[in-house]
N, C-alpha and C positions, 0 to 999 in steps of 0.2 A: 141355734146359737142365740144369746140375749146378749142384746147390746145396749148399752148405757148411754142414755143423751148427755152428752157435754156440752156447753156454751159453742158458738159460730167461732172458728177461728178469726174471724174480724173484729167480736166485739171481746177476745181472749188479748188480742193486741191493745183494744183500748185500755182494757182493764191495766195492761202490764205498763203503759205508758199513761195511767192516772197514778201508781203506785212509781215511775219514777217521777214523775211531776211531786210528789208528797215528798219523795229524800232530799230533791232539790230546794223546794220551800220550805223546810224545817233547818236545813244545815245554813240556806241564806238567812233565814231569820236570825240562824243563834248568831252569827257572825253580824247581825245587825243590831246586837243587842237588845231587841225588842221580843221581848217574853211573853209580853202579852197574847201582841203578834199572833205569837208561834202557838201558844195554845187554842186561840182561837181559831188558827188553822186547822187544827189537830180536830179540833169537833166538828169543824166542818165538813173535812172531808171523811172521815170515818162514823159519823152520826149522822148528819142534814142530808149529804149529798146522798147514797145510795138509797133514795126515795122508791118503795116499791110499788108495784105495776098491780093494779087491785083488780081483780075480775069479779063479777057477779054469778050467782046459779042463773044461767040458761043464756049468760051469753058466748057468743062464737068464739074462741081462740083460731086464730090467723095462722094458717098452717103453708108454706110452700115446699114444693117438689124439685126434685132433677132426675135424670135419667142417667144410668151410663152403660155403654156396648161397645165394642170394638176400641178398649183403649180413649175413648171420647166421650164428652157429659153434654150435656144439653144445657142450658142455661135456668134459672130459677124460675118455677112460674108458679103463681099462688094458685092455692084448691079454693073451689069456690066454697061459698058457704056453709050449701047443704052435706057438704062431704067433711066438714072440719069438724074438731072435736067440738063436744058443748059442754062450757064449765060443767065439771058436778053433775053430769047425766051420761048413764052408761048407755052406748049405743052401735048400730053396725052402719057400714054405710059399702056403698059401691064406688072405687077409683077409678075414673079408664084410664087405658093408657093405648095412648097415638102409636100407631108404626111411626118409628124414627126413619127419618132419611138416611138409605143407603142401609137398613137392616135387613139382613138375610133369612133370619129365622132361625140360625143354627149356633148361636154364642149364645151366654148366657146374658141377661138385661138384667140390672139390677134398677134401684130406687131408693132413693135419701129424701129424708122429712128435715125441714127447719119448724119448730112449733112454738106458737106464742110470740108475746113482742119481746119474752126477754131471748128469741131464737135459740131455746135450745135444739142441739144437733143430733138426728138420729144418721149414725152412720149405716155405709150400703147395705142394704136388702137385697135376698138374689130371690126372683121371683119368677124367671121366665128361662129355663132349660134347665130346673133343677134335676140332681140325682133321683129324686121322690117323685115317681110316678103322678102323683096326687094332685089336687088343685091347690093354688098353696092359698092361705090367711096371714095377713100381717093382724099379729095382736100388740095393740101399744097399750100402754100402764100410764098411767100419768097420775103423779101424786102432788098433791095441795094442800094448804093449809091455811083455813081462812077464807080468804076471799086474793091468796097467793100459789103461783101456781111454781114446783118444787123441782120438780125434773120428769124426765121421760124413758121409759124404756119401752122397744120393741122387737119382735121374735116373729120370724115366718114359720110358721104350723101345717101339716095337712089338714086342709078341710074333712068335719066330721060327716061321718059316711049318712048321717039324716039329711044332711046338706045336701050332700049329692043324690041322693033319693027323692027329696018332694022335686029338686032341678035337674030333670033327666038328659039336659043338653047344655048342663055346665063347664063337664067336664070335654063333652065334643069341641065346643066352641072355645076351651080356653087353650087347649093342645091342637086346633085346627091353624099352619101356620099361613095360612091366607085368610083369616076370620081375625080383623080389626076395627076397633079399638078390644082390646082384650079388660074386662075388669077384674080387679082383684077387691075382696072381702075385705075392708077394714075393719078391727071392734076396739073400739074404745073401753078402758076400763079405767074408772078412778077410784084411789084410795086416799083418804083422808088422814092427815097426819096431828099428832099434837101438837097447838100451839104453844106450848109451855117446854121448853127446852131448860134444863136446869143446868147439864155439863154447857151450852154454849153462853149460858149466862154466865159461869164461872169464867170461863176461858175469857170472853168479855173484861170482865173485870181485872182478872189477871192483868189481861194486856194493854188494860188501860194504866195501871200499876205501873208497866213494864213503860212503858210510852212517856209517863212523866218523868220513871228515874231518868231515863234517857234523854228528855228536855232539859234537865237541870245539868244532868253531865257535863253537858254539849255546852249550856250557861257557863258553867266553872271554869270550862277549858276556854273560855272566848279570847284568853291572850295568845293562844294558838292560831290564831288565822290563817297560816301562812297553810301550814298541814291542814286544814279544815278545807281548805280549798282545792287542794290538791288531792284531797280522797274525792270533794265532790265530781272531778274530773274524771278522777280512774272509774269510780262509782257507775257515772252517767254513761262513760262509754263502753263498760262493759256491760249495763243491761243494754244496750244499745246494739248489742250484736244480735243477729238475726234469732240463734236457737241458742244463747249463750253458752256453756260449757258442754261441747259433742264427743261423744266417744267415739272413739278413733277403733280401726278394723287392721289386722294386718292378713295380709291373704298372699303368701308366697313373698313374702318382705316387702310388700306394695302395702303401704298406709294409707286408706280414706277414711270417710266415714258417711255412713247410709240416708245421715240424716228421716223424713219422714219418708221415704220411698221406700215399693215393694221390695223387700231384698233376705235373697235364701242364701246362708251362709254352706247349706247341703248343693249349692248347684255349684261351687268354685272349681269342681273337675271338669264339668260341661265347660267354663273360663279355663282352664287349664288347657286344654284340648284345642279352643280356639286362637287361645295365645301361640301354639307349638307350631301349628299349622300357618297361622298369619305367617313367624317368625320363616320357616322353610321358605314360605313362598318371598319373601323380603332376601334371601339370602340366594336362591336361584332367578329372580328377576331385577333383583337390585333398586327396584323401588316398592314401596308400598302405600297405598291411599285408601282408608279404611271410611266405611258407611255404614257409622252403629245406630239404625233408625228408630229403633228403642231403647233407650240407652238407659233409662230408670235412675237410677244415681251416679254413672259415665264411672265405673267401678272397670266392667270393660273397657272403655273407653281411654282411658287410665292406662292400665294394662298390656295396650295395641301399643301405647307409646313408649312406653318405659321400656318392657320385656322384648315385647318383638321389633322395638325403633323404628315404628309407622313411619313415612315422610310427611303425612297429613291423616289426621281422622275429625269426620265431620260426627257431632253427641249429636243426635235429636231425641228429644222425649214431648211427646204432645202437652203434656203436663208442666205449667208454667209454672209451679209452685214449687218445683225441681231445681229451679234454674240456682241460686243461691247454693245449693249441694254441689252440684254439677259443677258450677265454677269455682268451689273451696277447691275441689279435688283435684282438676287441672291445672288449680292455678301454681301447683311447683314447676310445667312445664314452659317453657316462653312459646308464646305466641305467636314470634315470628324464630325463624330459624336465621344463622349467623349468617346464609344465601341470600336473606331477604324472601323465605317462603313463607306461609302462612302454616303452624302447625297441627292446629288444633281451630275448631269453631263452635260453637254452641247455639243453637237453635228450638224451636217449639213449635209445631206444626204436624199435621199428619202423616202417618209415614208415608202413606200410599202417593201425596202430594209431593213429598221429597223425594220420592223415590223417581216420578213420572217427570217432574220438574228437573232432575241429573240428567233423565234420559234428550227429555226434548232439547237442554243446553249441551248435550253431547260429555255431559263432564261423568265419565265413567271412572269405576272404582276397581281396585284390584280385590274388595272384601266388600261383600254387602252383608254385615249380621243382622237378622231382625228376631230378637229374644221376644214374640208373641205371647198371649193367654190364649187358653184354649185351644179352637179349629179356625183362629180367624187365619183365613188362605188367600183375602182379597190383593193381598201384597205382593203374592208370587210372581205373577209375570209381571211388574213391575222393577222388583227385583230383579228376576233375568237380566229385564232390557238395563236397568242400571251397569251391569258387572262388563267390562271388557273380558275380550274372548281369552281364555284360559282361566277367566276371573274364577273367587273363590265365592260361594254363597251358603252362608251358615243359617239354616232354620231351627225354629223347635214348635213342639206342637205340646200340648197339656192336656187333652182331651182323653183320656183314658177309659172314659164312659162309650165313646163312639168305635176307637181302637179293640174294644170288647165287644163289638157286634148289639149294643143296647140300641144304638138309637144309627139305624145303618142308611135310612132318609139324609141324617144328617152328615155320615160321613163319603155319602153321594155329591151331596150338593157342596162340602167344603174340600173333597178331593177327588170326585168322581168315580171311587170305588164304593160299591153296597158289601158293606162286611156282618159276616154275621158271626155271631160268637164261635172260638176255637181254644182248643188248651192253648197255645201259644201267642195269644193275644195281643201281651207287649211286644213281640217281634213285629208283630200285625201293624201295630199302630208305626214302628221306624218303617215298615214298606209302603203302609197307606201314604207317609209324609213321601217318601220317595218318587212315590209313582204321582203323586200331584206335583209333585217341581216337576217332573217328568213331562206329563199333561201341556204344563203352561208352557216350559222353556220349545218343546217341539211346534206349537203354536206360533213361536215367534223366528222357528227355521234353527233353531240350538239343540244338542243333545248334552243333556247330564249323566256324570255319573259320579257314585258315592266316595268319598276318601276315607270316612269315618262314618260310624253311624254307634249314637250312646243312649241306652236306654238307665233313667235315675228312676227309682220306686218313687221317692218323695216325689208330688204331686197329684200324678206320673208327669216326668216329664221328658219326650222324645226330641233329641238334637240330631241334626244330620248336618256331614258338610259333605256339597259337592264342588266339581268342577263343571263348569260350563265352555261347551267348544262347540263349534259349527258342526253338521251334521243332522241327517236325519233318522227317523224311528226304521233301525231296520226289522227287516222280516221277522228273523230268528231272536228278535230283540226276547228282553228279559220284562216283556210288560204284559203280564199273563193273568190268568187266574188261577185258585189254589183250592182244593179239597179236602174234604178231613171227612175222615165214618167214624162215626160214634161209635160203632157197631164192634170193625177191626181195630180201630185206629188210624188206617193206612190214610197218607196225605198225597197227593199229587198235582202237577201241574197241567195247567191244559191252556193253550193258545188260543186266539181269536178265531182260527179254523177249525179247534174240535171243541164250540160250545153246543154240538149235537151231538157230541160222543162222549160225554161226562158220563160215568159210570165208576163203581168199585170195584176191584177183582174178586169180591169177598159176597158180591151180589150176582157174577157170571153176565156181566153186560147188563142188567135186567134194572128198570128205577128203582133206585133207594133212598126211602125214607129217610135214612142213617146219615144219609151223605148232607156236606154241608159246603158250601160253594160261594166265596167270596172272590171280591175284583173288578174290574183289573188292578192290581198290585206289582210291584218290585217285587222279582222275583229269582232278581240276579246276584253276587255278593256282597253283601252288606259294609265290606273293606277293603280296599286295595290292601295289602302286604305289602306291597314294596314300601308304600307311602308311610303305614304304620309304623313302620321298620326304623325311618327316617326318622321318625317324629318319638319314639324309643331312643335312637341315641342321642339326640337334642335334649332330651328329658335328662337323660345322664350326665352327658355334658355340664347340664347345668344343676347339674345335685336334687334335682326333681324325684328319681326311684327311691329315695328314702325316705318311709313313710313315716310323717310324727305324729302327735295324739292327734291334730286334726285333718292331719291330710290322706287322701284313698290311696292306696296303693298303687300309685299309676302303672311302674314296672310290673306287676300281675298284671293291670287292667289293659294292654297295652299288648301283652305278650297274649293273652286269650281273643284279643280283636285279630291278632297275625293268625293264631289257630284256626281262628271262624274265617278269615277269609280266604281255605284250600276251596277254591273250584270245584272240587267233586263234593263240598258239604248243600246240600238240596236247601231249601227256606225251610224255615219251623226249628222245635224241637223237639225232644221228646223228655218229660220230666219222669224220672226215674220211680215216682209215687208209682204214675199212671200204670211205668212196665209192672211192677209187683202185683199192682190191684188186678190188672188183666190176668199175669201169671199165679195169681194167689200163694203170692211169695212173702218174704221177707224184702225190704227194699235193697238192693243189690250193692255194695260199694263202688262210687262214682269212678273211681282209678280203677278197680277192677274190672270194674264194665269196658271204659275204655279201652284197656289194655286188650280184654279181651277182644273185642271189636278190631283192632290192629291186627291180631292176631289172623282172627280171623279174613282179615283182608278187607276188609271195610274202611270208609273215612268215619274219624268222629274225632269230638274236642269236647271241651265245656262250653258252655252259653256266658258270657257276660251276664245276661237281661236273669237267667234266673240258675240260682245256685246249685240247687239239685237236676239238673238238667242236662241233656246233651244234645249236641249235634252232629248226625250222622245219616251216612244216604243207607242205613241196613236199614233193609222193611220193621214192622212193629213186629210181626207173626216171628222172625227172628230175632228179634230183642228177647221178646219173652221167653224163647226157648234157650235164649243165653243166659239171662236171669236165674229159669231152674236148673240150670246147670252148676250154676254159682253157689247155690243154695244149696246141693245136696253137697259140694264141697269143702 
């Protein structure tokens, strides 16, 4: 992906606040009658003042860095010399980069360039857990003209395999994740632009044209003062507003707006989901106190109030440049309640800090949401201890790469399960998240267990919500491991007591190659029924199951999570491709399959997580033979 340097947001504010300084000294002028004045303001700031920044071939351009991981940035720190670009000389150099405090190795790290003194901005670079095997190259472009330097652009590349060849321990040491400061490749490339612009000489002209009819206008109307002043007013205080003119979002008749935050207009069923459920638990306990610890543009946050009538929700987003969005969007609700309670709060801080800091003041929540990137998990037993007992705690996880058995180091070390790849993957990654809250909240003398659990393609992104109660890990618990044979297909469970008796029935007890063995995972049902059930006619009640151009179908999506969670359905699924290719069939119809499968006396449903799919405790070896049964039908 190529990314385009833009100006520093700092010096995009100054820019915007030299151009309201100019409406204001042109309109004070004509109102002062002095013309002179005013045109010779006019050259000033549009000719004299934007004096350009002159470089020479071979000297240094001033380049600084930041970091960011785990939702948090590092602060700005200049690259030294030998590593910064040089006017007009194409070149490579080597970056390091520091272990951050408190990085685990397992999220991804990115890196942002400020370049030059006119600071253009190279936005984030993801450089350290990408999808690409490969060692990555940041290549920046940087164009000039003259002895003027024009913009920047930058792109992270695989390193070319010469590279990797004469450095046979580059690619060791950059994926080794105890081997720091890790370097990354930088190259410089420059291209040379014309200094003879003909269109921006017009456009010049033009607008100098355009600028004097305008001074004379402004002249003519001078007996108007009264209105000349009065626009200066409206004028000054609407460029005066933060992002002036926002566009507004409507998501289930809740109006915000996203401003500069990350925000998926494809995740509002994941919000749908958390709204339904908040709103039950407010309606069986009679209060609610919501801890939305990432709250991005407080869109949920919002939404706890309005829909499900929180008693209090605290927004945090670590991200202070947030805060302005965050508080447009809240600010239709009062602050204080007619009780004299506090409604709503807004803060900026780590969540893991807010999270530890509720625990240690005792100030528990009945909802702890924390909308994550990626596998970050350092939050989870913080969250536990946050939640009163019965509390509700909403996760998600994005990591789809780890959830697929690719990188199984790393979904050890962020949930304690080694996963290795399996056709049902995405089920994988909602038990990997389960069985980590699982992990931590047992740790802390709490037992979890799931209400919901939703798998979204886009990202991917896995949402789980539990309930947290007292309680320990029992025996027969559902915290197991799982197998899957290439070979048969056949998937099974196996306990902490028969991890020396893993075997297929397809191999007669004997090791097999085929077999493939991840875990410990959740392994129990992915949904209460009863709860869903609940949270189905809430949805109806409130005219929710009717689906319109942009909303999912909740009533389907809601009615297949009650299917999935009969007890006699086993983990996994089986996607109806795999039964054909095994039975060398035609693919089988998904109702037909089922039905027949009832028939036959077996459980099965659909999958949510994948549409050609089913879930059912019949073996594979009988799937198939139902298949060609179908088939000569």
């Amino acid at each position: 992906m190529t990314f385009r340097g833009t100006p520093n947001p700092y010096f995009k504010r100054c820019t915007n606040n030299t151009h309201r300084s100019v409406k204001v000294i042109l309109l004070s002028a004509a109102m002062a009658r002095n013309l002179k004045s005013l045109v010779f303001s006019l050259f000033y700031f549009f000719w004299i003042a934007p004096v350009s920044i002159a470089y020479r071939p071979g000297d240094i351009v001033p380049m600084s860095k930041m970091g960011q991981y785990h939702s948090s940035r590092t602060v700005w720190y200049d690259v030294i010399g030998r590593q910064c670009p040089i006017f007009a000389v194409d070149r490579e150099v080597l970056i390091p980069i520091t272990k951050p405090t408190g990085y685990t190795g397992a999220d991804p790290y990115k890196i942002s360039f400020q370049v030059g003194r006119e600071k253009f901005l190279i936005p984030w670079l993801l450089v350290v857990n990408r999808k690409s095997s490969e060692v990555p190259i940041i290549d920046v472009h940087l164009r000039y003209s003259g002895n003027d330097l024009l913009g920047v652009t930058a792109r992270v590349i695989d390193m070319p395999h010469q590279y990797v060849e004469s450095h046979q321990d580059i690619r060791k040491k950059f994926w080794d994740p105890e081997y720091w400061p890790k370097h990354v490749l930088v190259r410089y490339t420059w291209e040379e632009q014309s200094e003879i612009d003909v269109s921006s000489g017009f456009y010049v002209l033009f607008g100098s044209a355009v600028l004097i009819s305008f001074v004379l206008a402004i002249y003519v109307l001078q007996s108007s003062q009264d209105k000349l002043a009065r626009f200066v007013r409206e004028t000054v205080a609407e460029s005066s507003m933060p992002g002036g003119v926002v566009a507004k979002i409507v998501e289930r008749g809740v109006e915000f707006s996203a401003g500069d935050s990350f925000f998926r207009s494809e995740s509002s069923t994941g919000r749908d989901l958390a709204v339904l459920s908040a709103a039950l638990h407010r309606r069986s306990n009679g209060r609610l106190r919501v801890l939305d610890a990432m709250c991005g543009c407080g869109v949920r946050s919002l939404r706890y109030l309005r829909q499900a009538d929180a008693n209090f929700v605290w927004a945090n987003d670590a991200n202070e440049d947030y805060r302005g969005t965050i508080l447009s969007n809240l600010s239709g609700i009062p602050r204080v309640s007619e009780g004299g309670e506090r409604r709503w709060v807004v803060t900026h801080s780590d969540a893991n800090r807010v999270l530890v800091e509720s625990y240690l003041h005792r100030d528990f929540f009945d909802l702890v949401d924390v909308d994550s990137f990626g596998s970050d998990s350092m939050f989870l037993r913080s969250a536990v201890a946050a939640l009163k007992i019965g509390g509700l705690l909403y996760v998600t996880s994005t990591d789809g790469y780890s959830s697929g058995g690719h990188r199984p180091q790393h979904s050890l070390a962020s949930y304690g399960a080694y996963v290795k790849p399996m056709p049902f993957s995405n089920e994988v990654g909602l038990r990997m998240l389960i069985g980590g809250v699982l992990r931590e909240a047992v740790a802390l003398g709490f037992f979890v267990s799931p209400l919901f659990s939703y798998y979204s393609y886009h990202g991917p992104v896995f949402r789980v919500m539990l309930r947290v109660s007292r309680g320990k890990l029992p025996e027969n618990s559902h915290y197991c491991f799982i197998s899957y044979c290439n070979r048969c297909g056949h998937s099974q469970a196996f306990s902490w007591g028969q991890l020396g008796q893993i075997s297929c029935p397809c191999s007669n007890g004997e090791v097999s190659r085929s077999l493939v063995v991840s875990g410990p995972l959740w392994t129990g049902p992915l949904h209460d029924g009863y709860y869903v059930t609940e949270m189905l006619k809430l949805a109806e009640e409130w005219g929710w199951t009717s689906a319109g151009n942009k909303d999912v179908d909740l009533e389907k999506l809601l009615n297949q999570m009650i299917d999935e969670s009969d007890p006699e359905l086993p983990f996994g699924y089986i996607k109806l491709d795999e039964v054909a290719s095994r039975a060398k069939v035609n693919s089988p119809p998904l109702k037909a399959m089922i039905s027949t499968l009832h028939e036959e006396g077996y459980a099965a449903s659909r999958s949510h997580i994948t549409p050609n799919a089913i879930k059912t405790n019949c073996p594979m070896a009988i799937c198939i033979q139902i298949a060609k049964r179908l088939q000569k039908c």
